[in-house]
VOBA-564383 format. One record per residue: residue in three letters; x, y, z of N, C-alpha, C, O in turn. Coordinates in steps of 0.02 Angstrom, whole numbers, padded with zeros to 5 digits. Layout:
BEGIN
 residuo    n_u    n_v    n_w   ca_u   ca_v   ca_w    c_u    c_v    c_w    o_u    o_v    o_w
     ALA      X      Y      Z      X      Y      Z      X      Y      Z      X      Y      Z
...
//
This chain:
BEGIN
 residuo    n_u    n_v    n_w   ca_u   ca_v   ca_w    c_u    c_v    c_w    o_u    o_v    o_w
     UNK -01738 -04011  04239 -01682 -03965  04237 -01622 -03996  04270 -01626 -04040  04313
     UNK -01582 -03978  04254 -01498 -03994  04274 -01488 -03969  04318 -01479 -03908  04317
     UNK -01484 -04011  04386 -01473 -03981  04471 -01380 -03987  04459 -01340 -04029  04439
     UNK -01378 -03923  04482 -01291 -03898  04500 -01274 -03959  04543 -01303 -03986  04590
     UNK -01216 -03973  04510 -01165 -04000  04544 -01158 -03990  04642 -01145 -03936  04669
     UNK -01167 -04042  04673 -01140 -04025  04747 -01072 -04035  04776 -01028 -04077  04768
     UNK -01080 -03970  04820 -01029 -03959  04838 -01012 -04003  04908 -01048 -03984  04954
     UNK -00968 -04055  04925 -00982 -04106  04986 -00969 -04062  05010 -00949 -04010  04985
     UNK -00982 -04082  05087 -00989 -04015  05165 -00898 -04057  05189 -00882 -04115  05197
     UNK -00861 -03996  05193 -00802 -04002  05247 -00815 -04034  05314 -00852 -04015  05359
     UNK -00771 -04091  05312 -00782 -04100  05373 -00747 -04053  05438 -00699 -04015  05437
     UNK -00791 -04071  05493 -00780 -04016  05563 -00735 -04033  05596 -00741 -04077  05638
     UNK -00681 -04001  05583 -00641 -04015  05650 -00616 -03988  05721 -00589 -03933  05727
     UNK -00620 -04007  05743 -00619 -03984  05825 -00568 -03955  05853 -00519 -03993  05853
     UNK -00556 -03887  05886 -00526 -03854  05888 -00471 -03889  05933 -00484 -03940  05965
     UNK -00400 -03855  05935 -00345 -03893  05946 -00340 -03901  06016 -00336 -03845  06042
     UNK -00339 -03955  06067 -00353 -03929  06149 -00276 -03883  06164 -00224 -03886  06131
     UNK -00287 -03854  06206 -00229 -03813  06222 -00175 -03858  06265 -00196 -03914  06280
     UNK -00107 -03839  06287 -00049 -03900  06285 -00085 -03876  06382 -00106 -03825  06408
     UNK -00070 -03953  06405 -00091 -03941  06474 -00040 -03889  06508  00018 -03885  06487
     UNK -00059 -03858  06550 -00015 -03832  06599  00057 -03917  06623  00050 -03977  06614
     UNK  00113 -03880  06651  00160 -03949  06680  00125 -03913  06749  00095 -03863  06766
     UNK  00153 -03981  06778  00129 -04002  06846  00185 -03970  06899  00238 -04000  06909
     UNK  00172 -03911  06927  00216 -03881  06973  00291 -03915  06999  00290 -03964  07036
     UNK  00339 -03893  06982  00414 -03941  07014  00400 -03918  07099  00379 -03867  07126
     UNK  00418 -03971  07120  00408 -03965  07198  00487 -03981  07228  00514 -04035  07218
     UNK  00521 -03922  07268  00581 -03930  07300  00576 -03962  07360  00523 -03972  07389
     UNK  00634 -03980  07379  00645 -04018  07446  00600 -03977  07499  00573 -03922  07493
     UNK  00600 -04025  07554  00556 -03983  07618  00646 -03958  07635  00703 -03982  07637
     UNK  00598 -03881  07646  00677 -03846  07711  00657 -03851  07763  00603 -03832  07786
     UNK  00728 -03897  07801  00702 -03906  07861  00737 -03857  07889  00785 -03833  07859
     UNK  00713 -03829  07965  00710 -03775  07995  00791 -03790  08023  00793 -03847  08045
     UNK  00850 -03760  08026  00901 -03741  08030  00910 -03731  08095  00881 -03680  08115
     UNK  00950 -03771  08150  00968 -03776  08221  01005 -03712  08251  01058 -03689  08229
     UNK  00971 -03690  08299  01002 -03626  08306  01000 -03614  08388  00994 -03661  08428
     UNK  01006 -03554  08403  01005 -03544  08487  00998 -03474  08518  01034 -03429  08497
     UNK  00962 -03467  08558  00933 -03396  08570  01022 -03351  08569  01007 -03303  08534
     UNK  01066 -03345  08579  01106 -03300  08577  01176 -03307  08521  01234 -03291  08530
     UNK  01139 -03339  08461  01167 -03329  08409  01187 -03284  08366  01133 -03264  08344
     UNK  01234 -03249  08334  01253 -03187  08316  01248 -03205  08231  01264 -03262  08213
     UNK  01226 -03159  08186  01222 -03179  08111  01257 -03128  08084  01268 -03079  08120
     UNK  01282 -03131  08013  01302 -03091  07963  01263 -03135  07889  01250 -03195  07890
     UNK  01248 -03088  07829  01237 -03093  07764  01293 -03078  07725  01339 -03039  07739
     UNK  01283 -03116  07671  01367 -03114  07633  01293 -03115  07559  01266 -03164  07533
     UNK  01284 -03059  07548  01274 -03047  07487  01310 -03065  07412  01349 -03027  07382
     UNK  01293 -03117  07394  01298 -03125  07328  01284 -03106  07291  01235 -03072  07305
     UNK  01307 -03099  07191  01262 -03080  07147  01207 -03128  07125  01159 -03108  07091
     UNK  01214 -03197  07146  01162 -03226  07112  01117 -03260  07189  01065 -03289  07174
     UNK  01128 -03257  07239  01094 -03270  07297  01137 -03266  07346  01198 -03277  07342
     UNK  01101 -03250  07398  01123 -03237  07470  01141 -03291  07534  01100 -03337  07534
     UNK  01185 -03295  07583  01215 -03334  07615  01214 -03316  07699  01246 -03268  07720
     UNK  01181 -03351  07736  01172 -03291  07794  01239 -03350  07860  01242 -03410  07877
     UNK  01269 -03304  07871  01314 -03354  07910  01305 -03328  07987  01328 -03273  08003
     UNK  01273 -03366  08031  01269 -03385  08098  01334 -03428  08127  01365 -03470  08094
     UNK  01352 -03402  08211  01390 -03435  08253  01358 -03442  08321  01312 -03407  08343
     UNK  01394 -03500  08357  01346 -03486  08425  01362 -03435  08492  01334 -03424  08546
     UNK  01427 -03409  08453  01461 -03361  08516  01510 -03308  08465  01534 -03309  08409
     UNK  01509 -03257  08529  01581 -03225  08471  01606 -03180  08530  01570 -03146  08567
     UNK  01679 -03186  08534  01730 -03171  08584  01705 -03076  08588  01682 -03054  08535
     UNK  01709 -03041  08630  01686 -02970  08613  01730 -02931  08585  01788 -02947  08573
     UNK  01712 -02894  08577  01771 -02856  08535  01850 -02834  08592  01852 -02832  08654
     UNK  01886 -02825  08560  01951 -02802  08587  02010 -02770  08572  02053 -02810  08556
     UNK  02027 -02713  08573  02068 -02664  08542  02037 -02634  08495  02083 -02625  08455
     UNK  01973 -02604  08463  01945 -02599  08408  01952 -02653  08341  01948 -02643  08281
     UNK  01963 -02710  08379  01943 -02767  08323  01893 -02832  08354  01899 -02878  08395
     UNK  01846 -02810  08311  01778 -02867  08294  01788 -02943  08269  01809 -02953  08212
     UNK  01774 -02987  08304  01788 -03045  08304  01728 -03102  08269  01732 -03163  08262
     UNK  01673 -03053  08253  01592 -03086  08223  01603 -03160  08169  01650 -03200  08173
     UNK  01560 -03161  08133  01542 -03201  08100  01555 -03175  08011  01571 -03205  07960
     UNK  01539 -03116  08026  01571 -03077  07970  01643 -03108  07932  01645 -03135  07876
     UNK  01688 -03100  07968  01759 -03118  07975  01767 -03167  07918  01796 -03154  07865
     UNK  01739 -03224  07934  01726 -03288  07909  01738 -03278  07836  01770 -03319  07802
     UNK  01701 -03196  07799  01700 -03221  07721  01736 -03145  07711  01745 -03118  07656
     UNK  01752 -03124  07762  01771 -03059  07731  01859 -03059  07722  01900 -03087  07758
     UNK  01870 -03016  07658  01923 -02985  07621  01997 -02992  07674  02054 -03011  07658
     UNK  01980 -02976  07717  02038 -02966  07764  02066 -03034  07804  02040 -03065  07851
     UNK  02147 -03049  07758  02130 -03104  07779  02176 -03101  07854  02205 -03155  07862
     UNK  02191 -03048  07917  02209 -03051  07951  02132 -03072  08013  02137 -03107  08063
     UNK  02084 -03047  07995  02032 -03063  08023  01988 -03138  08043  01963 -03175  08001
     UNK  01988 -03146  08094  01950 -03191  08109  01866 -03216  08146  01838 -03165  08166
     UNK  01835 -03261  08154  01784 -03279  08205  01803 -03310  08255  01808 -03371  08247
     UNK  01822 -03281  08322  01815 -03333  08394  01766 -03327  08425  01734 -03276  08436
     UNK  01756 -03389  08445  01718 -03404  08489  01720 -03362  08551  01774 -03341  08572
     UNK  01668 -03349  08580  01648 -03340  08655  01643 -03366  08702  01650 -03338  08756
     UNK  01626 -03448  08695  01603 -03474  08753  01648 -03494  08814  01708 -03483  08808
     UNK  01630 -03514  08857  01678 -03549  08901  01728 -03618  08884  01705 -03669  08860
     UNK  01793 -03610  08901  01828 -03674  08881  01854 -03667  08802  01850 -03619  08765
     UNK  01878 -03728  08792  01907 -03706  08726  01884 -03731  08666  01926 -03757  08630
     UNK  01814 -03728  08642  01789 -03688  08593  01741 -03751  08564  01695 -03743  08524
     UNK  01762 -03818  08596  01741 -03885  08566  01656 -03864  08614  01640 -03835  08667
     UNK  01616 -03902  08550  01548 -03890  08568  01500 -03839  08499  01449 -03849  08466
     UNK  01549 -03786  08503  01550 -03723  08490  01521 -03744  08400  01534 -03800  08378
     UNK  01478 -03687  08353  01474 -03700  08294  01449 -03624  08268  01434 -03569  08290
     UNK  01458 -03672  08185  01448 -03622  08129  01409 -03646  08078  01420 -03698  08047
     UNK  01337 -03589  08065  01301 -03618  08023  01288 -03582  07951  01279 -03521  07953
     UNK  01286 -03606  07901  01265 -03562  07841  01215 -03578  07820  01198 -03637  07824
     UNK  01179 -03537  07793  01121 -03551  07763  01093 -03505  07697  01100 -03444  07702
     UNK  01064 -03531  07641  01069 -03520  07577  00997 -03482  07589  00964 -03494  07640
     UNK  00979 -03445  07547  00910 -03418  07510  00880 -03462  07505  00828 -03467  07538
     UNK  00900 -03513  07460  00871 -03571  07434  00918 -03618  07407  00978 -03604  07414
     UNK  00903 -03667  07380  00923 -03721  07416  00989 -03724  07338  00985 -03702  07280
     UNK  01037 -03757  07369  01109 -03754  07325  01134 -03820  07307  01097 -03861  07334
     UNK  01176 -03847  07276  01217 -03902  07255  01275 -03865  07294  01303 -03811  07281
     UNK  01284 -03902  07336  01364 -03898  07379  01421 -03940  07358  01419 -04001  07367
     UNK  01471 -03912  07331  01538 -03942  07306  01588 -03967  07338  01612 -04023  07340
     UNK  01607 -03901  07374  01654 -03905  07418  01649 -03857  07460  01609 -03811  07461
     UNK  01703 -03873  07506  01715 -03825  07576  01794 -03813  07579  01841 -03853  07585
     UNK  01790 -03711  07572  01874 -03713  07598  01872 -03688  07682  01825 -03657  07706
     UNK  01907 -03699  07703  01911 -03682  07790  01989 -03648  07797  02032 -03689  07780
     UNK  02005 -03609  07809  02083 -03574  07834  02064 -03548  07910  02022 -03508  07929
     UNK  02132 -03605  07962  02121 -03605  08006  02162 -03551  08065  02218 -03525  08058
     UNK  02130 -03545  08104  02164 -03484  08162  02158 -03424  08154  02144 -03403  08098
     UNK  02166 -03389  08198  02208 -03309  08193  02251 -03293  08175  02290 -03282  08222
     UNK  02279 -03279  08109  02321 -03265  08068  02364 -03169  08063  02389 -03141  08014
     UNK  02359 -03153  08104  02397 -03097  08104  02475 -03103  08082  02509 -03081  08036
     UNK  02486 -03145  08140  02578 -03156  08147  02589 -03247  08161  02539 -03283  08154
     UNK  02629 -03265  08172  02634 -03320  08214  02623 -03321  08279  02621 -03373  08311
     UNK  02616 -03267  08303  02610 -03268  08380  02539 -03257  08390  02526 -03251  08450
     UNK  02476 -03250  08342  02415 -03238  08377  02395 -03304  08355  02362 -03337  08394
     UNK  02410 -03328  08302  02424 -03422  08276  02435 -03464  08326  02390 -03503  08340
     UNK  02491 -03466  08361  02489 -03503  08404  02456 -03491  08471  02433 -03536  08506
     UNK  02455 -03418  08490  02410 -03409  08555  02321 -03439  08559  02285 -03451  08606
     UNK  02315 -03441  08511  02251 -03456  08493  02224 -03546  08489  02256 -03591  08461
     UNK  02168 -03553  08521  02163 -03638  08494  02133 -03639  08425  02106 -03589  08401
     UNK  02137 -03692  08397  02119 -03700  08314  02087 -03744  08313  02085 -03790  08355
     UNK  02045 -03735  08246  01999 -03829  08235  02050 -03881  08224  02108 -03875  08204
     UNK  02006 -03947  08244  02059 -03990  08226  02019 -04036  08210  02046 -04064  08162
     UNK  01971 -04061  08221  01889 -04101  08185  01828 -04068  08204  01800 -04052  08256
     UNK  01815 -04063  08126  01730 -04038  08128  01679 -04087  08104  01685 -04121  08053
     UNK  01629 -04090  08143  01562 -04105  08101  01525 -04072  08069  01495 -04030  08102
     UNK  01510 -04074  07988  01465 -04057  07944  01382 -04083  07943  01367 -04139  07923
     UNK  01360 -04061  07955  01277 -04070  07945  01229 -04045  07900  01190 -04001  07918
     UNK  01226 -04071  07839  01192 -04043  07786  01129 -04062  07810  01115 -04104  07853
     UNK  01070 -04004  07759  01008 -03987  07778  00961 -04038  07777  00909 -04043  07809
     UNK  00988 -04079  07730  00934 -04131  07700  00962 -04213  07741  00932 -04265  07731
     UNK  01012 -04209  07778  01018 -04267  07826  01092 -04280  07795  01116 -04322  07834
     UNK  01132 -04268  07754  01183 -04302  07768  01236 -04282  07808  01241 -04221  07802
     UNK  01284 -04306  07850  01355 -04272  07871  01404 -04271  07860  01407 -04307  07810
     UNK  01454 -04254  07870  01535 -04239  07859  01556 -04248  07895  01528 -04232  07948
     UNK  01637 -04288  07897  01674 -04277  07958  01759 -04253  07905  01789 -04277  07856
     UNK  01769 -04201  07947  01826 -04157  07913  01880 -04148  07974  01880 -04114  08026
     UNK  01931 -04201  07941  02010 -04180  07985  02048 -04112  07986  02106 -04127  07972
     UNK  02044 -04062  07993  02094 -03987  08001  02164 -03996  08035  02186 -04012  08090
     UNK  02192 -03973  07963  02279 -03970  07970  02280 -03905  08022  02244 -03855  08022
     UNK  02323 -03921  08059  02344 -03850  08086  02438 -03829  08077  02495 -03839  08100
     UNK  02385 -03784  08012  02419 -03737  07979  02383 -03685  07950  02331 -03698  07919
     UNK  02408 -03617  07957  02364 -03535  07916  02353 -03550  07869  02347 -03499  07834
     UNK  02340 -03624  07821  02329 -03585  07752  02263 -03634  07709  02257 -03694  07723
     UNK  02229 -03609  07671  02160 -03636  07636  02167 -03680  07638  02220 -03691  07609
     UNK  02132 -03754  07669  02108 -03820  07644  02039 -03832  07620  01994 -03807  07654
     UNK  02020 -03873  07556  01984 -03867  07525  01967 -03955  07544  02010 -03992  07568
     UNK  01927 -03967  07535  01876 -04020  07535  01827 -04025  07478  01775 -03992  07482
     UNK  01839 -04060  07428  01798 -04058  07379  01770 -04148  07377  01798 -04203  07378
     UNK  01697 -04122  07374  01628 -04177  07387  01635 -04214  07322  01630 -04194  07264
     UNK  01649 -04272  07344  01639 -04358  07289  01568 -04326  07241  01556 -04307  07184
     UNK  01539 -04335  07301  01446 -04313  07256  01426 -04270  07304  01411 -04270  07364
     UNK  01431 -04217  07235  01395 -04162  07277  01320 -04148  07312  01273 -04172  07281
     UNK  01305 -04113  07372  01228 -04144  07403  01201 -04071  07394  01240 -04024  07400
     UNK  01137 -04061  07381  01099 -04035  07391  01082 -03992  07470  01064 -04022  07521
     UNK  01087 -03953  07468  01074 -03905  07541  01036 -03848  07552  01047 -03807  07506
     UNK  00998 -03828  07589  00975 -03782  07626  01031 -03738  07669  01031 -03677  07665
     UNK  01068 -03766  07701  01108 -03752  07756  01147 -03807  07766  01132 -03865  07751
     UNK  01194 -03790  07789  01267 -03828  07837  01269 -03807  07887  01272 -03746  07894
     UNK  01271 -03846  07939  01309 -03825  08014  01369 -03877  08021  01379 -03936  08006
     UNK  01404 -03828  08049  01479 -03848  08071  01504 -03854  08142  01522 -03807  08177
     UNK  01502 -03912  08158  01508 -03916  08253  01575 -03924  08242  01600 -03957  08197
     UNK  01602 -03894  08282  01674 -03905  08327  01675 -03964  08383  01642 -03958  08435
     UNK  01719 -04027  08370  01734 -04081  08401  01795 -04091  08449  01794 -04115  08505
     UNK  01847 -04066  08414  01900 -04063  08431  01949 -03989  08421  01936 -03941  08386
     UNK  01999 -03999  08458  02013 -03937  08441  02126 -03942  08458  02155 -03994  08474
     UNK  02156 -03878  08448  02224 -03888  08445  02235 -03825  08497  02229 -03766  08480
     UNK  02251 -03846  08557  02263 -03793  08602  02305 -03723  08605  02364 -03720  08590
     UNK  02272 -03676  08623  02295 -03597  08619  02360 -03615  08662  02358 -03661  08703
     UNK  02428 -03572  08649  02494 -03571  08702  02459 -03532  08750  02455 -03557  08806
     UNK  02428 -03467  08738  02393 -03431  08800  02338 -03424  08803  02313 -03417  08859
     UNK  02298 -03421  08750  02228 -03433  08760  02176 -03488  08733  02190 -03521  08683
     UNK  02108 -03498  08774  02079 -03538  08767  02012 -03550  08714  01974 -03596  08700
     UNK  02026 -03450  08686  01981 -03454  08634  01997 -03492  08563  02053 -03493  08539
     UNK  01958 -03512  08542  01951 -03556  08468  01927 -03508  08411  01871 -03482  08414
     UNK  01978 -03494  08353  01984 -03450  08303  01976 -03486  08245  01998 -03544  08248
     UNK  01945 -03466  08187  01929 -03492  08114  01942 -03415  08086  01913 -03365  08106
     UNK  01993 -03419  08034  01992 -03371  07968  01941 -03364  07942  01898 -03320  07952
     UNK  01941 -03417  07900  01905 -03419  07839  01858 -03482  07852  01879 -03532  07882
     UNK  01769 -03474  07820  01749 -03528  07797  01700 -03522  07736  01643 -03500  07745
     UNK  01723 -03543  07672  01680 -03547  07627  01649 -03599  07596  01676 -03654  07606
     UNK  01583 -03599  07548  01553 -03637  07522  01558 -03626  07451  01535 -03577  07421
     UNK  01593 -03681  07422  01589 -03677  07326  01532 -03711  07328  01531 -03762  07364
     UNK  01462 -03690  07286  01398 -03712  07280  01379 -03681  07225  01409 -03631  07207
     UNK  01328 -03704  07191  01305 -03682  07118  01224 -03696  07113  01199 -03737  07152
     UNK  01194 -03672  07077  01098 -03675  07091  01086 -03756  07065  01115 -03778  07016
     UNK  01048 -03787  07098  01023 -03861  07078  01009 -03847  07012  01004 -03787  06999
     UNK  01001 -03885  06967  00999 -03885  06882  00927 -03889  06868  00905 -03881  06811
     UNK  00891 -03901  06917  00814 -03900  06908  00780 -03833  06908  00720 -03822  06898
     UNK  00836 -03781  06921  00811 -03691  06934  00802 -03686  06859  00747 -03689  06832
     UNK  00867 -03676  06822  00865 -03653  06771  00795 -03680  06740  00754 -03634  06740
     UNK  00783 -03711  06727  00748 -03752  06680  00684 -03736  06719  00636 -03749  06682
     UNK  00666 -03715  06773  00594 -03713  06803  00589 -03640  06770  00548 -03626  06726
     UNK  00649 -03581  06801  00644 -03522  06784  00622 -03492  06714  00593 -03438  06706
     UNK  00640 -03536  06666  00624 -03541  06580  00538 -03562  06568  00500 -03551  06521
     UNK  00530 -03593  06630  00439 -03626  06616  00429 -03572  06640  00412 -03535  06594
     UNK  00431 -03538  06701  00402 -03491  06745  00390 -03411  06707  00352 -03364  06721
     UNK  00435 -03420  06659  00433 -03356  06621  00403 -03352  06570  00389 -03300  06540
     UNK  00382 -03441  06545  00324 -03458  06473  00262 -03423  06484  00224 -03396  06444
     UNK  00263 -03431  06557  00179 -03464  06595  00169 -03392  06612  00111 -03370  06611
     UNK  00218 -03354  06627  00210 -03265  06655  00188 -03295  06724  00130 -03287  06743
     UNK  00232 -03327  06761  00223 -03355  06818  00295 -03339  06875  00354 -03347  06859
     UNK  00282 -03326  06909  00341 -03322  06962  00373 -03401  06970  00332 -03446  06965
     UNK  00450 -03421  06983  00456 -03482  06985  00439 -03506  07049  00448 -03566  07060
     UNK  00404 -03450  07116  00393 -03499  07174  00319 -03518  07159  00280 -03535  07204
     UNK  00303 -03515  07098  00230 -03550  07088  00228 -03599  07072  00181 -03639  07080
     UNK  00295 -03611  07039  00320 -03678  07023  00324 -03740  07057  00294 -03794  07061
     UNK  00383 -03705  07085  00419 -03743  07135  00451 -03718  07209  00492 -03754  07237
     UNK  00427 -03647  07244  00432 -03641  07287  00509 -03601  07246  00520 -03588  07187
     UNK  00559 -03588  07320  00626 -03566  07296  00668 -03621  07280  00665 -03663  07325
     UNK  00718 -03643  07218  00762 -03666  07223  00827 -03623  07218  00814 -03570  07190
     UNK  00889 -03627  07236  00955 -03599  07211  00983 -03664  07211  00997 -03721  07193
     UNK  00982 -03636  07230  00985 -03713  07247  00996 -03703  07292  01005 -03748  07332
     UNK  01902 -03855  07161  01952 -03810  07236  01954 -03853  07247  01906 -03888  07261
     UNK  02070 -03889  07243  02049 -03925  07316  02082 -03971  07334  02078 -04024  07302
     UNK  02114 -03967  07377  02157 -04018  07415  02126 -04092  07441  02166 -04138  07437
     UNK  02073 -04104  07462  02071 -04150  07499  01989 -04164  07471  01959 -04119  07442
     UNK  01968 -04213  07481  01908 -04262  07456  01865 -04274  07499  01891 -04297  07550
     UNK  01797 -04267  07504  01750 -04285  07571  01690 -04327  07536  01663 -04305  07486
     UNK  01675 -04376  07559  01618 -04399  07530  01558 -04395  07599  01564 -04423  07654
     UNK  01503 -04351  07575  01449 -04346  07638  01381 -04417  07646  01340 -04415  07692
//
């Protein structure tokens, strides 16, 4: 009899392996941020991350006006941060510190007590600071003394945890010996490695500090750190 035609057997193929997991992004070590038992802080809430700004002194209050650390980023630009300590103000610092860790651009600084000309000049002012970024590099920044924004914008911008700002020098008060800062801000933007972790972290239904821990990461005058 006539055996049916065979049918050859399919070959087996092996099911597809699944795409590996990526290998966790790992951020800089944060190193622990220099500080001192009678340091005074304020938070400057951002919409996309938070900024906590520390000083090592702050003059007490006087006439119902607050002299904190606050000052530094707030709206009012008659307001300032002085110092407390003894002498005139050299020694003395200011530290910021990020959520997580930032690309730092630049720095604007507006110097003194700016009410009138007369709390301007009564007042001592910066006149060289040292910068100390988190991850080891520094700054050295000349201050005009004059009331109005100088900006410092970074050759290459560095990576930070935090900045501290020592006071070196300084431009003497006509009557007093306290040391006043307006304004001090940080133009900074999230390291470019967030975005792109945050997009895996949300493939994986993963938080991005599983990733990589936290990342987050103008201008007159030029600083290279």
């Amino acid at each position: 009899a006539t055996q049916p035609p065979t049918v050859p057997a399919q070959p087996q193929t092996a099911a597809s392996p699944l795409p590996a997991l990526p290998e966790p992004l790992k951020a800089p070590v944060r190193p622990p941020r220099p500080g001192a038992p009678g340091e005074n802080c304020a938070r400057l809430g951002e919409p996309a991350y938070t900024e906590t700004y520390c000083v090592s002194s702050v003059l007490p209050s006087q006439g119902g006006r607050n002299y904190g650390p606050a000052n530094l980023f707030s709206a009012d630009k008659a307001s300032a941060w002085v110092e407390g300590a003894q002498g005139d103000g050299r020694g003395e610092w200011i530290a910021i510190e990020f959520d997580a860790i930032r690309l730092v651009k630049g720095i604007t600084i507006n110097n003194g007590l700016f009410r009138n000309n007369e709390t301007y000049w009564s007042n001592a002012r910066v006149k060289h600071i040292k910068v100390q970024f988190s991850q080891g590099e520094t700054l050295d920044l000349n201050i005009l003394d004059q009331p109005a924004d100088q900006t410092f914008v970074l050759k290459r911008p560095a990576q930070a945890y935090w900045l501290r700002f020592q006071i070196d020098d300084v431009y003497p008060g006509k009557r007093y010996p306290d040391l006043a800062i307006g304004k001090l801000r940080i133009a900074s933007e999230p390291v470019p490695n967030q975005q792109k972790t945050e997009a895996v972290s949300a493939a994986l239904g993963q938080p991005s500090s599983w990733l990589q821990g936290r990342w987050a990461a103008v201008g007159t005058q030029c600083a290279d750190p």
